[in-house]
C-alpha positions as CSV (number, residue, x, y, z in Angstrom):
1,X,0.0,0.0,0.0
2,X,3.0,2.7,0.8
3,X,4.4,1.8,-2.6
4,X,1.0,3.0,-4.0
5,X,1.0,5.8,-2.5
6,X,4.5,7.0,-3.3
7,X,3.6,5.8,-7.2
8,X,0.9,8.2,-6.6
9,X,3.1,11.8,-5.3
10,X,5.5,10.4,-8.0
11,X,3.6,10.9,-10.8
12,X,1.7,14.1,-9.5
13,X,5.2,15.2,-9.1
14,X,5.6,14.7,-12.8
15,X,2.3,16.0,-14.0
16,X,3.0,19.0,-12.2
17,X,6.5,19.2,-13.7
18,X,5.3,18.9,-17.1
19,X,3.2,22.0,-17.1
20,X,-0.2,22.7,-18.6
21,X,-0.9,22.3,-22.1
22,X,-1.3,25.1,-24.4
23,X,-5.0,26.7,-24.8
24,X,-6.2,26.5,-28.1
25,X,-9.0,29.0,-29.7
26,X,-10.5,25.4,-31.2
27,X,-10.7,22.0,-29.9
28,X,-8.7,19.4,-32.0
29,X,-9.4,15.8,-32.1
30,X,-6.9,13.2,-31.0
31,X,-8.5,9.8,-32.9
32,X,-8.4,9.7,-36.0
33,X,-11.8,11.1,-38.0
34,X,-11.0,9.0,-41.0
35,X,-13.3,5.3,-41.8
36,X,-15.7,6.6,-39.6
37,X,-19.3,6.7,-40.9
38,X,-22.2,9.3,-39.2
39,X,-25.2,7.9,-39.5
40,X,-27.8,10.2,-38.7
């Protein structure tokens, strides 16, 4: 359970090292769009 834990601060540590991400005026998707049929 301590190992847990310390797994835990570790990687907030590292979250909070890496910094935010950069705003963006529009959203951008992260899959791919491509293959994908709408139905509708």
């Amino acid at each position: 359970m301590a190992e847990a834990l310390r797994l835990g601060v570790d990687a907030g540590r590292k979250a909070f090292a890496a910094g935010r991400m950069p705003r963006r005026d529009e959203a951008v998707a992260s899959s791919p769009t491509e293959g994908i049929s709408h139905r509708g």
